[in-house]
N, C-alpha and C positions, 0 to 999 in steps of 0.2 A: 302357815301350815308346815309342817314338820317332815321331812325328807321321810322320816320313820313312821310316820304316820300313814301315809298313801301313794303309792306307785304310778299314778294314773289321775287324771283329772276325770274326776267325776262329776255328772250330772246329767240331765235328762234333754237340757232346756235348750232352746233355740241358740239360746250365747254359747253355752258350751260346745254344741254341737258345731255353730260357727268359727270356735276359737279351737276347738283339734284341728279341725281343716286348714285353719289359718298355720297352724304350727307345721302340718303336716306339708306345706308351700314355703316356708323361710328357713324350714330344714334342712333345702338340698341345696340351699349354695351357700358361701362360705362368709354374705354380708352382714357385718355389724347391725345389732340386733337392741331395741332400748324397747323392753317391760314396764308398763305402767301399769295402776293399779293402787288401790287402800291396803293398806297391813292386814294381812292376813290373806290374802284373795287366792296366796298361791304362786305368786311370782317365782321364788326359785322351781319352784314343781313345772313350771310353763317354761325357764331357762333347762331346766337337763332333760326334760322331752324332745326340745329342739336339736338339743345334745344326741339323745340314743338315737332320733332320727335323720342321725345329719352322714355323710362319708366320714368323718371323725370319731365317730362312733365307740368305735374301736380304742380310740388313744383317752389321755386324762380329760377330764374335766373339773377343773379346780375354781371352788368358790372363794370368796372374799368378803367380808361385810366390811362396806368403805366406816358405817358408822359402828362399829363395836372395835374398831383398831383407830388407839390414839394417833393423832397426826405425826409423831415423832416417829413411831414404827411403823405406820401405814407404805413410805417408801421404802424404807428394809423391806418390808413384807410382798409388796409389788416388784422391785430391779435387784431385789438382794444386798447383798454388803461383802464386803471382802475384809479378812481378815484385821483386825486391828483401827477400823475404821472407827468403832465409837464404844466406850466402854460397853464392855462386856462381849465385845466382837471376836472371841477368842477362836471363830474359824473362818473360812469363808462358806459364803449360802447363799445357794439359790434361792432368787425370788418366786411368788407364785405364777411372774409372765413366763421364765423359763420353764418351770415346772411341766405347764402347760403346753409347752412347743407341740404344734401337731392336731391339738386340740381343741379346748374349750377354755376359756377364764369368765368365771360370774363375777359382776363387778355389784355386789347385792348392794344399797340404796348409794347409789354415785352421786347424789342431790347431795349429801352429808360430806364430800369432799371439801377441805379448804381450795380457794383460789389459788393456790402454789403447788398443789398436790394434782390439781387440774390443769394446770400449764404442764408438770410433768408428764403427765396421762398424755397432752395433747401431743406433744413432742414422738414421744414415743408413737402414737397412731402415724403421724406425719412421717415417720422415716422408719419402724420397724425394728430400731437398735433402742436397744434399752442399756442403761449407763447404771453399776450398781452402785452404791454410797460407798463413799471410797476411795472407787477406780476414778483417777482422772481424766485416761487414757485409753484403757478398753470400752469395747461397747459390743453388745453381743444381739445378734439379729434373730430374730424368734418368727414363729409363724404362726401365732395362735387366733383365732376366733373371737372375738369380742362379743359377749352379751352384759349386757346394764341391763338396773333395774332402778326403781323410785319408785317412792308413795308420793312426790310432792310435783308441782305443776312446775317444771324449767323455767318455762314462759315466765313465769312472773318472777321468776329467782334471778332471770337472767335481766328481767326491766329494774330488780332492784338492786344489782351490780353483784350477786350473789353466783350466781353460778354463769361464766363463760359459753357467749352464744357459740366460737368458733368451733367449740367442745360440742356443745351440744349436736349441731351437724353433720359432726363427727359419728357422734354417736344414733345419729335417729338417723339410720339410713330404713331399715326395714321398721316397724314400730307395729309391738301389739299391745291393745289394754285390755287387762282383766276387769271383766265387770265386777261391781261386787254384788253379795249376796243376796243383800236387800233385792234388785234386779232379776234375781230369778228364781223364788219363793218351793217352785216346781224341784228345786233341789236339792229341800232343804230333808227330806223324809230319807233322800239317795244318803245321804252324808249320814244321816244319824243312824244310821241302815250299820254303815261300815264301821264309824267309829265306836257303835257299840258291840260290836262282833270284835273289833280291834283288845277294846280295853276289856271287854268280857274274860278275855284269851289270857290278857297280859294280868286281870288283876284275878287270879285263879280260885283264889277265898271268895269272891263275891256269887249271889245265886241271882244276881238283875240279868234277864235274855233276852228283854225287848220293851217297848215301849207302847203305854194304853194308847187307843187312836184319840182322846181328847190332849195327851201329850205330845202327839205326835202335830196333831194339829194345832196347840198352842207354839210347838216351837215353830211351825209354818209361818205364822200370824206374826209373829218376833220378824225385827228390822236386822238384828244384830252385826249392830256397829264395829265389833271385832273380826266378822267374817267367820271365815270356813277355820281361821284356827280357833275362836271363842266358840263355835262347836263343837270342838276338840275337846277344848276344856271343861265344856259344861257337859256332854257327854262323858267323859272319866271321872269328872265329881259325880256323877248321880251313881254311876258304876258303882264307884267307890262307895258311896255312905248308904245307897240303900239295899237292906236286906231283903226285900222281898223282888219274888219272878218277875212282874212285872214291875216297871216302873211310871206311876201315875202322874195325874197332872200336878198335884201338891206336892210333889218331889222334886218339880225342875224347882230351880234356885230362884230367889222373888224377883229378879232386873227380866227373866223371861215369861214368868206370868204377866197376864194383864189383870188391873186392878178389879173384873167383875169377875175373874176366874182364881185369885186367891183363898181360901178357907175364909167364910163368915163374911168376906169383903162385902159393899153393898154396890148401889147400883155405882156404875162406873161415870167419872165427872168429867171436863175436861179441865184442865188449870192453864194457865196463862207460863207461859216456859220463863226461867229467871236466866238472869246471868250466867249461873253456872249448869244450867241446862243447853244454852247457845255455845258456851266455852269447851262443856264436852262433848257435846259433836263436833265443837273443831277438832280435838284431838282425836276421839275415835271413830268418827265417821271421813271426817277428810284429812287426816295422818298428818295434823301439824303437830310441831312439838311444845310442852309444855316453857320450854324457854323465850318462842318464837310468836305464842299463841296468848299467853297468859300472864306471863314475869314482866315484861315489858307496861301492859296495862296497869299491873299494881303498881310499879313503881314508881310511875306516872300519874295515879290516882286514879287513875280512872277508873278502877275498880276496887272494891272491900275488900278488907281481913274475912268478914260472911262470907263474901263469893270463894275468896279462895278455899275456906273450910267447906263449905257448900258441895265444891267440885273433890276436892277431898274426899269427902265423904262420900259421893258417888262412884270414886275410885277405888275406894275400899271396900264397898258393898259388890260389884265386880269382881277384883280379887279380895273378898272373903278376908280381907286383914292383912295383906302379905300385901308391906310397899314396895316390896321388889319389886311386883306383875304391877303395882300401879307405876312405877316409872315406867316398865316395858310399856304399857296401857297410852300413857302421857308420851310417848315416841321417844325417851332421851335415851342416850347411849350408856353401857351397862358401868360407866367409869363416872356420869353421874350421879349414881345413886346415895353417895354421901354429902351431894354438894344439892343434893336435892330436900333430904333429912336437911340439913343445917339451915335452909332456906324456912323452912317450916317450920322450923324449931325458933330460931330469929324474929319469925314473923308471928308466931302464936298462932299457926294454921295446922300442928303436927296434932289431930286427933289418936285418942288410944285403939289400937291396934285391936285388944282382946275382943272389945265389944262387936266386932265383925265376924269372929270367929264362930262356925257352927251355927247358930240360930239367927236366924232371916233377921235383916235390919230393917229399918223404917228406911221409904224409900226419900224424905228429906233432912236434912240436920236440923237440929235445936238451936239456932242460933242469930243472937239480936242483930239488929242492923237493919240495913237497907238492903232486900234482896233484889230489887228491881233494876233492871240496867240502865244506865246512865244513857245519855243521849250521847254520849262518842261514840259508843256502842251499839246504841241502839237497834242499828243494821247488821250486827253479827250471823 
């Protein structure tokens, strides 16, 4: 969800109701603080509430996304640099823990740290002085608040030598998890409430003002694996392209209808889920990444050039033809996105782009092979 988007955790439901209270208890004292939760649920929106409701209040609160900042700048960008330290160092700069002093630091998905970048992290919690790249010799003492976030389970990053348990304890002193969506259906009408009053506002040419109650309740009925920000989006796309007042059920986009409530569709079937039906729920229901989730099995065999086009193409009917939102979609970092094209491209998995654009796609691809999962997989 998008700082710009909403000021307030909304919703109706028993979790949310649970989870202001809970913020409204870890906001008044000053312990290290670790956000869990699926992409999109709203984690930083739950990090700067804790924030305006804490005695720091008053002072900075400065975010960080550990995974959109390559490892080489991620420690400039945390202790700083001092002058002349590494090309381009042409002054000296605070990092964002100084920044911070007095305040708040979001350390947005910490799971995406290297193991070197997390012995840093650790150091620094254990003694308070932060060292910038550089200085050999200075060290400058800060006071700031620690809140982490993740979309990924520690626990098991930490059993596969991935992510640092002494960190992590570090960090999980207070612990809240964002439910997601799916989990509280009751909220889904609150959200579409707002963001279409939002984009109504911001897209001032459009005359959409509300939504038919067979829409409203189709989007209820929706799991939507992206959360509260794939409402975002699906709410400013229909804003945007439809011209009339209200907008209908035939207007949401086809991944949110169900197949007995699309135009002409017939009675609704079930089908047996493939490969790349198991694959994309790992990526957008429980926020693995396409590297960690999917690359690994191809290149091991264990899965098809079909599965991977398969999941492709379910990425791109999502984001509407725009592989940028499918990397965001797939969890990779925004410095993978050409290493992602090339991968595709290599492999014979890069579907054309145009055919997603504007008119509803079919909701499988065309493509020979073996769609069914293999028995490695099987248990995905």
């Amino acid at each position: 969800m998008r700082q710009s988007d909403t000021t307030e955790l909304l919703g109706v439901s028993r979790q949310m109701q649970e989870l202001r209270e809970e913020i409204q208890q870890v906001a008044h004292c000053d312990a290290k603080v670790l956000v869990t939760g699926e992409s999109g649920v709203g984690k930083d929106l739950v990090a700067r509430m804790v924030h305006s409701l804490s005695p720091a209040a008053s002072r900075r609160f400065v975010p960080i996304n550990c995974a959109g900042v390559p490892d080489t700048l991620l420690e400039s960008e945390l202790f700083g640099h001092v002058k002349g330290s590494f090309t381009g160092a042409y002054r000296d700069k605070p990092g964002k823990l100084e920044m911070a002093h007095g305040g708040t630091i979001f350390l947005d998905e910490v799971g995406e740290m290297t193991l070197r970048m997390q012995g840093l992290l650790l150091r620094f919690l254990e003694t308070g002085e932060l060292q910038k790249v550089g200085d050999d010799y200075g060290h400058v003492r800060v006071d700031v608040r620690i809140i982490a976030s993740t979309n990924r389970d520690l626990t098991d990053m930490i059993r596969e030598g991935a992510f640092r348990e002494d960190l992590f304890y570090r960090l999980n002193v207070l612990h809240i998890a964002v439910p997601p969506l799916r989990q509280r259906p009751e909220d889904v009408p609150v959200l579409v409430k707002h963001f279409l009053a939002l984009f109504s506002n911001k897209h001032t040419r459009t005359v959409a003002r509300e939504f038919s109650a067979d829409a409203v309740k189709t989007m209820t009925a929706y799991s939507w694996p992206g959360n509260v920000r794939q409402v975002a989006n699906v709410v400013e796309r229909v804003v945007v392209t439809t011209r009339h007042l209200v907008i209908a059920q035939h207007d949401l986009p086809p991944e949110v209808r169900t197949p007995d409530e699309r135009p002409g569709a017939g009675p609704r079937r079930e089908r047996r889920r493939t490969t790349a039906d198991k694959l994309y729920a790992r990526l957008t229901e429980e926020g693995q990444s396409f590297w960690t989730a999917v690359y690994p099995l191809y290149m091991r065999r264990e899965i098809t050039r079909s599965n991977v086009r398969e999941l492709v193409h379910k990425g791109l009917v999502e984001a509407r033809g725009n592989y940028r939102i499918v990397a965001q979609l797939f969890n990779m970092k925004s410095s993978d996105y050409r290493r992602f094209l090339g991968f595709l491209r290599k492999h014979d998995c890069q579907l054309p782009f145009k055919e997603y654009r504007g008119a509803a796609s079919s909701s499988r691809v065309d493509a020979t092979g073996d769609n069914e999962a293999p028995a490695s997989i099987a248990a995905l």
